[in-house]
Structure formats: structure tokens, C-alpha cells
C-alpha positions in Angstrom: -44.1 -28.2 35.9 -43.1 -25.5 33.4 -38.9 -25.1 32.5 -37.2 -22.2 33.4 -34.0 -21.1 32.0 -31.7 -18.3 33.9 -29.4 -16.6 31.9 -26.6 -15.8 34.2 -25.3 -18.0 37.0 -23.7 -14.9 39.1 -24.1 -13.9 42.9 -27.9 -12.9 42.3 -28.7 -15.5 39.5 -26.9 -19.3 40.6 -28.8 -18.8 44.2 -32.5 -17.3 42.3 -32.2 -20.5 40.0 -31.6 -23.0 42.8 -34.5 -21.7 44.8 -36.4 -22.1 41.8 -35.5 -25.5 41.6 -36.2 -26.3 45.3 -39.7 -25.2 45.2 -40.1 -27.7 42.1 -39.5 -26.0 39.1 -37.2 -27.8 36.2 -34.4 -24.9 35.9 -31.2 -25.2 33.6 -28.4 -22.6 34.6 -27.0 -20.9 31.4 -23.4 -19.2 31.5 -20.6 -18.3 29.3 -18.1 -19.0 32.1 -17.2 -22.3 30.6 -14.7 -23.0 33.9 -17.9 -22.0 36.2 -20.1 -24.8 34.4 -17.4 -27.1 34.4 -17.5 -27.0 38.0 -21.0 -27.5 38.8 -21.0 -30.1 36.2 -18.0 -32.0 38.4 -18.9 -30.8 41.6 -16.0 -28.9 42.3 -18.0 -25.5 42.8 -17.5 -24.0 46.1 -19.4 -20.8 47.3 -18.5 -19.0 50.5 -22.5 -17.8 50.1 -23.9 -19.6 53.2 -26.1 -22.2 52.3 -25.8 -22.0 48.8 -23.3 -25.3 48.4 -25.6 -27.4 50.4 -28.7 -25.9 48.2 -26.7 -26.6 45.0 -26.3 -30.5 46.0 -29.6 -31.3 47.1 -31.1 -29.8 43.6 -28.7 -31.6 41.8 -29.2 -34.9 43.0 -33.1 -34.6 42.6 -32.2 -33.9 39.3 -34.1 -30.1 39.4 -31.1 -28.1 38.4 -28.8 -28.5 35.7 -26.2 -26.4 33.7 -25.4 -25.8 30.1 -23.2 -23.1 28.2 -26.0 -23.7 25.1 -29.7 -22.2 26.2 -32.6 -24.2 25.2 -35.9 -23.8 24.7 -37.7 -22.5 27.9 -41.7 -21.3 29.3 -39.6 -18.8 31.6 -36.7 -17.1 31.0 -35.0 -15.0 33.8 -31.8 -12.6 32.8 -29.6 -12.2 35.5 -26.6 -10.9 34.1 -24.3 -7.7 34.7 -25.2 -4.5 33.1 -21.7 -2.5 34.0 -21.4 0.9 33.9 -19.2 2.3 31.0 -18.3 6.3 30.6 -21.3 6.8 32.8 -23.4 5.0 31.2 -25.0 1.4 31.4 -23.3 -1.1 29.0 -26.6 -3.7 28.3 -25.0 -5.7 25.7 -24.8 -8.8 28.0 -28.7 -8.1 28.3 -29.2 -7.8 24.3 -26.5 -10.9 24.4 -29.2 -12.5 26.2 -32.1 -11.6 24.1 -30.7 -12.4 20.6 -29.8 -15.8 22.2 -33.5 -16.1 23.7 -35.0 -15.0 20.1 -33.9 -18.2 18.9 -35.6 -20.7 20.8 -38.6 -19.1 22.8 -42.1 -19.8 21.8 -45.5 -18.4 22.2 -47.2 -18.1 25.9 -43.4 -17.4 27.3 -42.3 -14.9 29.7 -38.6 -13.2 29.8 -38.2 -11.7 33.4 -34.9 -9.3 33.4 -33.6 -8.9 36.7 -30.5 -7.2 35.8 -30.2 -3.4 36.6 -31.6 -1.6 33.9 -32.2 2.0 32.8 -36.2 3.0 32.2 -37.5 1.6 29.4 -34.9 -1.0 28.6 -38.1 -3.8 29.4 -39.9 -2.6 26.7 -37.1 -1.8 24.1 -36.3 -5.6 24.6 -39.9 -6.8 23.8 -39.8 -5.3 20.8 -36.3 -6.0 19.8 -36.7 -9.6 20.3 -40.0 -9.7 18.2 -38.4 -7.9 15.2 -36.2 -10.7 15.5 -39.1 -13.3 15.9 -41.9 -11.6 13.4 -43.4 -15.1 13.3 -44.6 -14.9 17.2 -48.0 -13.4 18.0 -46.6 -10.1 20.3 -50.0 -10.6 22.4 -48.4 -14.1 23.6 -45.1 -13.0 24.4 -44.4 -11.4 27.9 -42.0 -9.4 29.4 -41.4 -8.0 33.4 -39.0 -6.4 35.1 -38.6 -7.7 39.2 -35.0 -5.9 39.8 -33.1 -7.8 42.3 -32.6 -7.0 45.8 -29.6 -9.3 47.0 -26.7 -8.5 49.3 -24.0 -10.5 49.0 -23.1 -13.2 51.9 -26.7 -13.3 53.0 -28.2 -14.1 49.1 -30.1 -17.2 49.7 -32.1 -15.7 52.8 -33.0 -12.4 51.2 -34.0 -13.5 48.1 -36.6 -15.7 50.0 -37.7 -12.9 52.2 -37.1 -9.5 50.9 -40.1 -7.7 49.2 -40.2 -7.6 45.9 -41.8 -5.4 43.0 -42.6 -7.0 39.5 -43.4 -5.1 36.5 -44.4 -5.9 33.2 -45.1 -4.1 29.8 -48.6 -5.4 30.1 -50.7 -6.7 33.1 -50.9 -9.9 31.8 -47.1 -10.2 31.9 -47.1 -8.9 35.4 -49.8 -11.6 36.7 -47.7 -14.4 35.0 -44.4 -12.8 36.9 -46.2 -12.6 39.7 -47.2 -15.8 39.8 -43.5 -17.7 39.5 -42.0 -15.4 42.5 -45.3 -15.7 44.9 -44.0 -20.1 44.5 -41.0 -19.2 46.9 -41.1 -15.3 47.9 -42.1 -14.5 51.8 -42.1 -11.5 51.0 -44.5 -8.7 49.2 -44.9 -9.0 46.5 -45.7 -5.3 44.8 -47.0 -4.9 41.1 -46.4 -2.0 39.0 -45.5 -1.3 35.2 -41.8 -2.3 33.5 -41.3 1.0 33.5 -42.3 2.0 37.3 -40.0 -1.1 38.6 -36.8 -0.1 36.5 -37.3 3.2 37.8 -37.9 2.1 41.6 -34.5 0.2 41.6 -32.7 2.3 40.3 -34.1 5.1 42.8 -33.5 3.2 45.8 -29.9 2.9 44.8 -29.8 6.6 44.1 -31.0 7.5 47.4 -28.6 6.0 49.7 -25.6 7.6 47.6 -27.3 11.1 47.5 -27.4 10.4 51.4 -23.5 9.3 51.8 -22.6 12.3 49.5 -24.3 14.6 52.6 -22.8 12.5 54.9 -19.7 12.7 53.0 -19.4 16.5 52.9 -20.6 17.0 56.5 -17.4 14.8 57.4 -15.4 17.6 55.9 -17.1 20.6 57.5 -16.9 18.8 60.8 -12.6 18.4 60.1 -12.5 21.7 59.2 -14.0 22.5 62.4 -12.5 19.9 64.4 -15.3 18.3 65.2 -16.0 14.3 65.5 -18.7 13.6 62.9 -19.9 10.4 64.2 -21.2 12.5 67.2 -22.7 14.7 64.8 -24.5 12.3 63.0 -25.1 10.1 66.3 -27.1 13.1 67.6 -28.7 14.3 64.5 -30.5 11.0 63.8 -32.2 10.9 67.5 -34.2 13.6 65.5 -37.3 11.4 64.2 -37.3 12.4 60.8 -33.2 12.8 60.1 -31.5 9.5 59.0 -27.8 10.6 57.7 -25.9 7.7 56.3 -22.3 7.1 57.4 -19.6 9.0 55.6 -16.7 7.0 54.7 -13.6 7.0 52.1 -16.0 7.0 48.9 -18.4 4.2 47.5 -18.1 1.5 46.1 -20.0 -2.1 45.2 -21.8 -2.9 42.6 -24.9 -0.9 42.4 -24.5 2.5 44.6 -21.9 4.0 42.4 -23.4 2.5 39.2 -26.8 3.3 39.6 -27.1 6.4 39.8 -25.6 6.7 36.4 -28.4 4.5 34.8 -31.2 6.7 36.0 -29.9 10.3 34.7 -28.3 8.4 31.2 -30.9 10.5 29.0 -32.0 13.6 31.4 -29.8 16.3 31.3 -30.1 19.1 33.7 -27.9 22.2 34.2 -27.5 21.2 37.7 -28.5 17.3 39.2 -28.3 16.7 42.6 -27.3 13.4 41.7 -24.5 14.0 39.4 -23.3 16.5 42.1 -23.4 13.8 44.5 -21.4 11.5 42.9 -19.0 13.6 42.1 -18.6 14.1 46.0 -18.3 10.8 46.6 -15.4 10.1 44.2 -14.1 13.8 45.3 -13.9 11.6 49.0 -11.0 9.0 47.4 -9.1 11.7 46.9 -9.3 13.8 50.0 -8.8 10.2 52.1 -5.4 9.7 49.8 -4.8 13.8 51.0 -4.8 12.5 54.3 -3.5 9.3 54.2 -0.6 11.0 52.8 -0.3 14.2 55.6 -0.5 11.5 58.9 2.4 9.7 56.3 4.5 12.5 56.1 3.8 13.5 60.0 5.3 10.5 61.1 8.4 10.1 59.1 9.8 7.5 61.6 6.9 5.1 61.4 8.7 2.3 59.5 5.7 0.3 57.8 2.2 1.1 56.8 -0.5 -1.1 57.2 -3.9 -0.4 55.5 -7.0 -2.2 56.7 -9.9 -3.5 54.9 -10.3 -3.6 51.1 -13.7 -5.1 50.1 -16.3 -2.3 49.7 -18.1 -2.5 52.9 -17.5 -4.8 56.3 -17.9 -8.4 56.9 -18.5 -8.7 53.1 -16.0 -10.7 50.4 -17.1 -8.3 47.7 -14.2 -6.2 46.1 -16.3 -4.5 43.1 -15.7 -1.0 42.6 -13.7 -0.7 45.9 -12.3 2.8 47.1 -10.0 1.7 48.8 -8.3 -0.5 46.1 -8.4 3.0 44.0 -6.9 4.6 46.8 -4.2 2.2 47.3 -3.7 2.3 43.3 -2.9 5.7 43.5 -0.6 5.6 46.6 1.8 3.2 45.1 2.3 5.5 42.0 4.3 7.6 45.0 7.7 7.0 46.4 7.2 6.9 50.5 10.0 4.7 50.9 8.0 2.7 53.0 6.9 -0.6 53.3 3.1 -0.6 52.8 1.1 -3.7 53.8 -2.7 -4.2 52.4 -4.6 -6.8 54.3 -8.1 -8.3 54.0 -8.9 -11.6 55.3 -11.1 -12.1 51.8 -8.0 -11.7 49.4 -8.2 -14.7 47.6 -4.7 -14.6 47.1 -1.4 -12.9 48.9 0.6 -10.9 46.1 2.6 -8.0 45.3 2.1 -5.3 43.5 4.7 -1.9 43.3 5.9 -0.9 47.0 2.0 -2.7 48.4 2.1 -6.4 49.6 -1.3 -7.7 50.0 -1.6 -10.0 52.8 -4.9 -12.2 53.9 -3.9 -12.4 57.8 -4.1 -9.9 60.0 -0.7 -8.5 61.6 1.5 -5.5 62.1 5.2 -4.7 63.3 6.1 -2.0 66.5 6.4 1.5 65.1 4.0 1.9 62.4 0.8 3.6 61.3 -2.8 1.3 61.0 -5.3 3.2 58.4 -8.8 1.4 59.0 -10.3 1.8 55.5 -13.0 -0.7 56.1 -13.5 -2.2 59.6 -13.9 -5.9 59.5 -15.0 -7.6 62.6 -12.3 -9.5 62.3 -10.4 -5.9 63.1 -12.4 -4.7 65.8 -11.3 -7.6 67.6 -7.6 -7.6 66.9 -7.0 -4.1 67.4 -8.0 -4.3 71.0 -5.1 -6.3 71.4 -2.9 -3.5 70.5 -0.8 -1.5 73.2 -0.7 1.1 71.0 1.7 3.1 73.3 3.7 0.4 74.2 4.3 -1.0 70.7 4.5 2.6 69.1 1.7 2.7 67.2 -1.2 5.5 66.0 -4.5 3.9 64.3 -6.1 5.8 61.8 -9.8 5.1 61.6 -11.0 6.3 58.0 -14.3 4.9 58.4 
């Protein structure tokens, strides 16, 4: 069974290299998180990804899976590590980290598959650099494909197994040999296309749904102007069988939306781009929901504490990348309410304080005060219908 190495042990690549393993491949986990290795080495690693800890033991004790901070010599070599966005553009030098480090032990008749987020082109432009590096390997028997990842977080394990998938590589050769490593555990489709055609489909499907939230976004402030309820708006419009409006909200955040975009207009420039417009709209919306966060403050001079709901960057979801409403709440401490504001998210890993804001992981309030949903847990939903809201003197403020 051929080795495979996987360059990155985050959120899409630890649970990629375990499945991997489970359908009988030999993988080795590298990462430079020497703390992270240390405890899957001792066993003290502990996911809230379901399944993923009870994956990670049984791989472990057949002996399939194994970690290393040092990368050696592979057949297949998969890069799953960040590519953040920096001044609007993608920072890849964790992915040319990982090439320079794969130059010096691959061989001929390998393949590197990147599934990292990468701007078009990037595939290709690592081909070459590592073979300027490696002038003694025969380019026609090294391979290259892109399969950009397709994980959300909290369900990782399932959707990696079953979502559809598109592989591209600089040649067709290197897309049949990509193809034929994911078709060992994938469900789903499996589409093939060029390096080029996949780094621009991920990127596009990203794009999409923030060019869609900026519209949503931006109808949501017509609508207050107007004083009319949005969600009925939208509701409505989208019984029309070709109209699907996205939810508006108080900006976007996580990992790809907001970053995306970015990576796909990094070398066009337009006089005007939808996109760019679009994003501006969407970080335009953290400061409108600050506008009004502060207005219902002031309103309601005699509401004694503040309480903010929600701070991951969707529901139901332990993810805090990017999050508007930690912006938000950044920007609201720099002011003097005299107030006692209370941030609370049941997926705070710790309770602290920070300026006037104390972060808390259980859900409470006190009688006369003001409850801004920023991002409606279930966990919310549920608790909030306890409230007597006149009885107990107080207003709920659903951002969402």
C-alpha cells in the first residue's frame, strides 16, 4: 500500500489523513504544532469534531497513522495547510513552506495534491518551483492536482466522506492518479477538471455565497429604512422558483467566505467589481450593527447590563475565525457606556475579561437589561423562551 504524507494536521487535514488511514493507506501526519503532535503521540488529543477521537484511536492502534514534526519521504503528498489572507491578498508561504520541505525528499512517480485554498495558478507555479529545486527529477514523473476542500466544521468526518468532489491536475495523468486515491474512500462525485479550473471553482463557490449575503445585506437596510421586516421579505421572495436570497446578518465571517473572495480578484483589476463592492458591504454591515447596537444602548439608559449573544461566526458551530461579532465587540469596548457588558458563547474555551466585556461560557442574564442576539445558538433559542420579558424588564434584540 503506497505512503502518504499530509502536510498539515488542521480541521480539514487531521480528519482527511485518518480516513486515509481507515481505508488502508500508511499515512504519517506532519505539523509544526509541536504541542499538537505531542498529544497525539500521548494520547491526550481531544477533538469536539464528532467521531474524529474514536477515528484517531482505532487508526492508531492498527498502527495506520502516525505523527512526526520531520516529513519523510512519501508516494503521495497532500497539503492541507492555511493560506490566510494578508492586505487582501493570499499569504501561501505555509504552502511554499510545504513545498521546499517536500523538494527534499520526494522521488519520481509521486503526486503532491494541495488542498489548501489557493489563487488560480498557484498548482502549477508549485510544480515548477519544486522542480527548480529538484532539476535531477524527470518533470514527466512528477505530479501535481488540486481537489480544494469542501469541510464544514463540526460535521468534518461525514462530509469529507460524502460531499462531491472536483480534482484537478496540471496534466491528465496527475488528475487520473488524484482521482484514484479519493475514489478509495469518497461517496461522493468525483469531478475531473484542469489545476487551474478547480482553484478557480473553489474559490467561485466561496464568492458566490458572499456576493449573495452582500444583497441580502443591503436589502436588510432598505427594508429598516422602510420599516419593513426583511425576513418576510426574503421568506416571500424565495417562494419565487428561481430567487434564492441568503440571510442577511451582522457581517461575515469564517474562514473562507470573507477570504476568498480576495484570492480570486488578487491579479484582475477592474474599475468597478461586483465582488470588491460586495465585500465592502459586508464589512460596511459591522459597522452599521455597532450604529445600532449603540442607538437601542443609548435608548434605554436605565437598562443596567448588556448581554450580547453568540460569538462564533455562524450557529451551532465552535468556529471563532474571522468573527463579526468579536470585531464588533472590539470596537464597543473602546467606548465608555458605563455599563456592564456581558459576551457569552457556550464554545468559549475560556471565561475572561477583557476592558468593560466579561466573556462568559453559560448562558444567563439579570432583570432590567438589553439581550443583542448576534448569533443564535440553539442553545439560545431555547433559553430565551424562558424569558418573561415583561415581567423581568427585558427587550431582545435579534441581530440575526
Amino acid at each position: 500500500m503506497k505512503k502518504i504524507s499530509v502536510l498539515g494536521l488542521g480541521y480539514v487535514g487531521l480528519p482527511t489523513a485518518l480516513i486515509l488511514a481507515e481505508v488502508g493507506f500508511e499515512v504519517k501526519g506532519y505539523d509544526i504544532n509541536h504541542d499538537l503532535i505531542q498529544s497525539i503521540n500521548n494520547n491526550s488529543f481531544n477533538s469536539e469534531e464528532p467521531n474524529l477521537n474514536n477515528l484517531l484511536k482505532t487508526v492508531k492502534k492498527e498502527n495506520k497513522f502516525t505523527v512526526s514534526n520531520l516529513l519523510t519521504k512519501a508516494d503521495i503528498y497532500i497539503i492541507c495547510v492555511p493560506t490566510p489572507k494578508k492586505e487582501k491578498r493570499s499569504d501561501l508561504s505555509f504552502v511554499q513552506n510545504s513545498i521546499n520541505l517536500i523538494a527534499n525528499t520526494i522521488e519520481e512517480n509521486s503526486i503532491v495534491i494541495i488542498e489548501s485554498t489557493i489563487p488560480i495558478g498557484t498548482t502549477k507555479n508549485c510544480a515548477n518551483t519544486l522542480l527548480k529545486y529538484r532539476k535531477d527529477l524527470n518533470k514527466e514523473k512528477i505530479y501535481f492536482a488540486h481537489c480544494p476542500e469542501r469541510v464544514f466544521p463540526g460535521n468534518a468526518i461525514s462530509e469529507i466522506k460524502n460531499n462531491d468532489r472536483v480534482i484537478g491536475g496540471i496534466n491528465k495523468e496527475s488528475t487520473e492518479l488524484a482521482v484514484n486515491i479519493y475514489e478509495k474512500f469518497s461517496r461522493g462525485k468525483i469531478f475531473k477538471t484542469s489545476s487551474n479550473t478547480a482553484e478557480m471553482i473553489k474559490l467561485s463557490e466561496n464568492t458566490y455565497r458572499d456576493v449573495n449575503i452582500a444583497l441580502a445585506n443591503e436589502l436588510a437596510l432598505i427594508a429598516e429604512k422602510n420599516e419593513i421586516d426583511i425576513k418576510d421579505v426574503i421568506e416571500l421572495a424565495n417562494k419565487h422558483p428561481r430567487v434564492n436570497i441568503h440571510k442577511p446578518g451582522i457581517g461575515v465571517g469564517g474562514h473562507c467566505i470573507p477570504v476568498d473572495p480576495y484570492f480570486l480578484i488578487e491579479n484582475v483589476k477592474y474599475k468597478k467589481s461586483i465582488i470588491s463592492m460586495s465585500r465592502e458591504v459586508n464589512i460596511n454591515q459591522e459597522s452599521h450593527t455597532l450604529e445600532k447596537i449603540l442607538a437601542k444602548i443609548l435608548k434605554n439608559k436605565d437598562k443596567e447590563n448588556i448581554y450580547f449573544y453568540g460569538l462564533t461566526y455562524k450557529a451551532n458551530v465552535g468556529d471563532f475565525r474571522e468573527s463579526p461579532a468579536l470585531r464588533i465587540l472590539k470596537d464597543l469596548s473602546k467606548i465608555n457606556l458605563n455599563k456592564q457588558l456581558f459576551a457569552i458563547d457556550p464554545f468559549l474555551k475560556e471565561e475572561k475579561h477583557e476592558g468593560n466585556i466579561s466573556f462568559k461560557r453559560k448562558v444567563f442574564f439579570q432583570n432590567n437589561s438589553l439581550i443583542f442576539i448576534m448569533i443564535c445558538h440553539l442553545d439560545f433559542e431555547n433559553y430565551i423562551n424562558t424569558i418573561d420579558k415583561n415581567k423581568q424588564n427585558i427587550e431582545i434584540i435579534d441581530l440575526t
